[in-house]
C-alpha positions, 0 to 999 in steps of 0.5 A: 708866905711859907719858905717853900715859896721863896724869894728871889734873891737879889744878891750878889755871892756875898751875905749881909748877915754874919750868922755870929751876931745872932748866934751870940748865947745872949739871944737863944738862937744857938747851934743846938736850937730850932732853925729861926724864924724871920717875920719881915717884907725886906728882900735884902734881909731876906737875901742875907738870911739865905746866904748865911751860915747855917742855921741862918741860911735854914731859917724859915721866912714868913710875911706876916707874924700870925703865919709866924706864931702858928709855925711856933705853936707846938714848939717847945721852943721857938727863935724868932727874928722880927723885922718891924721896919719889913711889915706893913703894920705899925710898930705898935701893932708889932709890939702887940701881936708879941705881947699876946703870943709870949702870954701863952708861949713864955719859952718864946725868944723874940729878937727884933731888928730895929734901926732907931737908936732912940734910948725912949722907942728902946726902952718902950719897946723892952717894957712892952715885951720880952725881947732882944734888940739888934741894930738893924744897920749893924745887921745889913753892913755885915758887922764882924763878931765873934760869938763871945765878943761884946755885942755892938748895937745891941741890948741884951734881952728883957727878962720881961715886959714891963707893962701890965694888962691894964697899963697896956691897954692904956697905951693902946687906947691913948694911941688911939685918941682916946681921952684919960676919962674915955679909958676909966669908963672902959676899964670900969676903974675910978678916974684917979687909977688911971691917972696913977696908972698913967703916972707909972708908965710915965716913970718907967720911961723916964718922962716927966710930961704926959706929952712927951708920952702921946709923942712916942705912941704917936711914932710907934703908931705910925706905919713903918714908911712914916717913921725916920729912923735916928 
């Protein structure tokens, strides 16, 4: 859905959004930079957008990410706020649709609205792209910032995803069921680099039982509406 469509607002004169939050220098979304993009369902974040100060309240608001991407495509630069928790899609297909998309445009700055506070989903999240995460809740209850104050609720952006192609797919097929020997067969690798693979992977989010692993994806893979936010 295009800005020109718009919603109606279903707020009072007030915003939810303070524009400092994420106007902060540590998330590219400066005055000088082009109008941000908001990818979310949520009608309430959509309200406090438009209330905002500018450029908040500029921001072009659309339904679906590939709407989102083809609206950056021949930008040099572009601001993106994603809501996850606001799409009808897993946060894993979120997280995979960015992935792709900051494969061919790195100058992309990417900051995602999540309400969990779980220290593994976060971590997952930064190794599997490049981005900044907010506090969702800090978003809608409007928390006071200034633009040079210490950021609450928020990381500061990950210079880059952390997960390489091979470990990704990986991931994607092991959310998907399939089994360790499944994956070698289809990445035409010996078994034994798949279990190496997998032991990296499991290091890197500071786990030490594959289960705890196919937990994680099993949540991240899981529609918006079945997750229970920390």
């Amino acid at each position: 859905m295009t800005e020109e469509q718009g919603y109606q607002l279903p707020l009072p004169h007030f915003a939810l959004i303070e524009s400092a939050e994420l106007l902060n220098p540590t998330s590219g979304l400066t005055k000088n930079a082009a109008d941000p993009i908001l990818v979310t369902h949520d009608r309430y974040l959509i309200g406090g957008m438009r209330y905002s100060a500018a450029p908040l309240s500029h921001c072009r608001i659309y339904d679906t990410l590939a709407d989102a991407f083809a609206a950056v495509k021949d930008a040099v630069a572009g601001n993106l706020i994603v809501d996850p928790e606001g799409l009808a899609q897993p946060l894993l297909t979120t997280l995979d649709l960015i992935r792709h998309q900051q494969k061919y445009a790195p100058t992309l700055s990417v900051t995602l609205l999540l309400s969990s506070s779980q220290r593994d989903v976060q971590r997952f999240i930064k190794s599997a792209c490049r981005c900044r995460i907010l506090n969702r809740h800090a978003v809608l209850d409007a928390v006071r910032l200034t633009p040079t104050a210490p950021e609450a609720g928020a990381d500061a952006p990950s210079a880059r995803g952390d997960f390489n192609a091979r470990e990704w797919d990986i991931l994607i097929q092991l959310a998907h069921g399939r089994t360790l020997r499944e994956i070698a067969r289809a990445q035409q690798r010996p078994y034994h680099r798949i279990i190496y693979r997998l032991g990296c992977i499991l290091t890197r989010l500071k786990y030490t039982q594959r289960q705890q692993l196919l937990r994680l994806l099993q949540q991240v893979n899981n529609p918006p509406c079945e997750n229970t936010p920390n």
